[in-house]
Each structure stands twice: as structure tokens, then as C-alpha cells.
N, C-alpha and C positions, 0 to 999 in steps of 0.2 A: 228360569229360562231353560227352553228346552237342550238338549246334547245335539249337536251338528255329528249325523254320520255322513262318512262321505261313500255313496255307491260305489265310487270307481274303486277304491276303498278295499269295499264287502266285494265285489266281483273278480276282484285281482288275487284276493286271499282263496276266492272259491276255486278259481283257476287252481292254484299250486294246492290244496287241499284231495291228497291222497290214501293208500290203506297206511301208509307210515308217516302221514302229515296229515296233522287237524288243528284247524283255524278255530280263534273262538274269539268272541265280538262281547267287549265289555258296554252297556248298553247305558251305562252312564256318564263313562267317559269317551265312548267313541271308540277307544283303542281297540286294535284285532293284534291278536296274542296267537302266532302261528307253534305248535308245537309239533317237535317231531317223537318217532319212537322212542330215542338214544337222547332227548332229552324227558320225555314223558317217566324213562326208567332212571334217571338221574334224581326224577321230582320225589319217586318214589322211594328211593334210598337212602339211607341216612349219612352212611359215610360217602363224604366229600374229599377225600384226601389226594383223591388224583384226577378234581375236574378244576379245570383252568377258574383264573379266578371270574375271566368275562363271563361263561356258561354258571360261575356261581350268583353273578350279579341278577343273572334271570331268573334262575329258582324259585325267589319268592311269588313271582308273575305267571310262574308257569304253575305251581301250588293250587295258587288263588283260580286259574283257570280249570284247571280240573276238579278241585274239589269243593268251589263256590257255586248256589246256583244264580250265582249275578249272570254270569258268563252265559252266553248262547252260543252253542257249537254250529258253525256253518255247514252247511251241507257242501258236498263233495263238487266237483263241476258236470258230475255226469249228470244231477238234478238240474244244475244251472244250464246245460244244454239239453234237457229235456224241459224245462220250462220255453227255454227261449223259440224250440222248434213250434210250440204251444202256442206261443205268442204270432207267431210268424206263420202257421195255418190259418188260427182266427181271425187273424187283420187280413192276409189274402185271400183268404177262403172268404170270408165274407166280402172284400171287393171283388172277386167272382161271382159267386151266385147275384150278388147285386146287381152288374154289368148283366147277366144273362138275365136274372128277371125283370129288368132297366127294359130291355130290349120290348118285352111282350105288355110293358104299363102295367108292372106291380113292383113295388119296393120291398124287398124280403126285409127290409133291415129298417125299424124305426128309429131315423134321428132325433135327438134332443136337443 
């Protein structure tokens, strides 16, 4: 059976995904694995002696995220909002030139 992701999910993670935050999306279980710098150098260190024990419980999560290639690292939100302005010329960009070529009896735009 296939993995259930959920976009609102992937979109919400992209959002908070900065130069000191990076989201990474486990693609078989669904889960997104936000990591930050100050945990990223925690992943990297070996002595644990004075990280709390919750930030120890992530560790292995955070390990597996950087240094497995299951994990896919989400892009940042400046992609997600350059996508989505993408989206939002093409859909009204084309219902414009449509209306305006509509006007003179020619359909710029083949439906299917």
C-alpha cells in the first residue's frame, strides 16, 4: 500500500524551512523531520553530555535525516512561492489571453 503524505504536511514544513532550518520528508513513512543548525551540530557531535535528554531522543531521527538518502530535503519557501506565483500566471494568464482571444473567435487554449 502506498505512504499517505499529507501536502498541507509538505507546505507547512516549506513555510518554516530557512538558512538555519531544513525540513526533510521521509518518503516512506510520510514523516517531515524539521532540523535546525544547533540541532544539525548536536547530530554531528559525539559528546552528549549537556544536551537535554528530549533533544537526545531526536538524534537518532535527525542522524537518519541527514545522513540517509531515504530522506528528501524540501526546498525552502522562496521556491514554494516562486512556484506558486507560476501557478497563478499560468491559470490567469491563460484565462486572459483566452477572454481576449474568446472575443475575436479563436480559442488560444485547447481543452480536453
Amino acid at each position: 500500500m502506498a505512504t499517505v503524505i499529507s501536502l498541507r504536511e509538505v507546505i507547512e514544513a516549506m513555510e518554516i524551512t530557512s538558512e538555519d532550518c531544513i525540513s526533510y520528508l521521509d518518503p516512506e513513512t510520510g514523516e517531515i523531520i524539521t532540523v535546525t543548525e544547533e540541532e544539525r551540530h548536536l547530530a554531528e557531535d559525539e559528546s552528549l553530555e549537556d544536551v537535554p535528554e528530549w533533544q537526545r531522543e531526536m538524534l537518532p531521527k535527525i542522524r537518519a535525516a541527514l545522513e540517509s538518502d531515504r530522506f528528501l530535503e524540501l526546498p525552502a519557501k522562496s521556491w514554494l512561492m516562486l512556484f506558486m506565483e507560476q501557478v497563478l500566471f499560468v491559470h490567469f494568464g491563460v484565462q486572459f489571453y483566452d477572454s481576449a482571444w474568446n472575443k475575436v473567435g479563436i480559442s488560444s487554449v485547447k481543452r480536453r
